[in-house]
N, C-alpha and C positions, 0 to 999 in steps of 0.2 A: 512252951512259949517260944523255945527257938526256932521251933519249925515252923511255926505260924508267922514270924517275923521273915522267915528265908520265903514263903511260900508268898507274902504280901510284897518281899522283893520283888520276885520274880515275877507278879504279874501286874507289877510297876510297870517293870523293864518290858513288858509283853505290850502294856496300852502302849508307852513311849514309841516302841515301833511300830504298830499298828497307826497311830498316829501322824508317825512319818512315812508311810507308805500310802496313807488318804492322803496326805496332802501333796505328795508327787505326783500322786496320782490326778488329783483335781486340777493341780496347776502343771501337765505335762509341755501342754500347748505353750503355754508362756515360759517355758523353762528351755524349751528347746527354740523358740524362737530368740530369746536374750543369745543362746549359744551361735545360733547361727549371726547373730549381729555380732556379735562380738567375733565372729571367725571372720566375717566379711570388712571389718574395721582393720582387722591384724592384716588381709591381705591387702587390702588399699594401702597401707601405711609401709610394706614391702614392696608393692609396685610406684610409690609414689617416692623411694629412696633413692636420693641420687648421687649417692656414695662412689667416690672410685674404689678401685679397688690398688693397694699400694703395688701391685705389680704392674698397674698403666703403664709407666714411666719405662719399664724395660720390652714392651711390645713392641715385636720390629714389623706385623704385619703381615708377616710369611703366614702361611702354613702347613 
């Protein structure tokens, strides 16, 4: 009875990921297009900072 219980475990945990590899799989397109928006959001929001930087104030211009 134990082994049949460990054996029904394990091919729990077998569908479970099989499961989660179809459905990465199906939705690869949309999973990497969210990523790429979202990479393209982080860098607008980096190119759009217009933060000084606390060293301004001691730039004499040289270089």
């Amino acid at each position: 009875m134990k082994a049949a219980r460990c054996i029904l475990k394990a091919a729990a945990v077998i569908a479970v990921l099989g499961a989660a590899v179809c459905a990465v799989a199906a939705y690869w397109d949309k999973i990497v297009d969210a990523f790429y928006t979202l990479a393209d959001k982080v860098e607008e929001k980096k190119a759009n900072c217009f933060c000084s930087s606390e060293y301004d104030d001691y730039d004499d211009g040289a270089l």
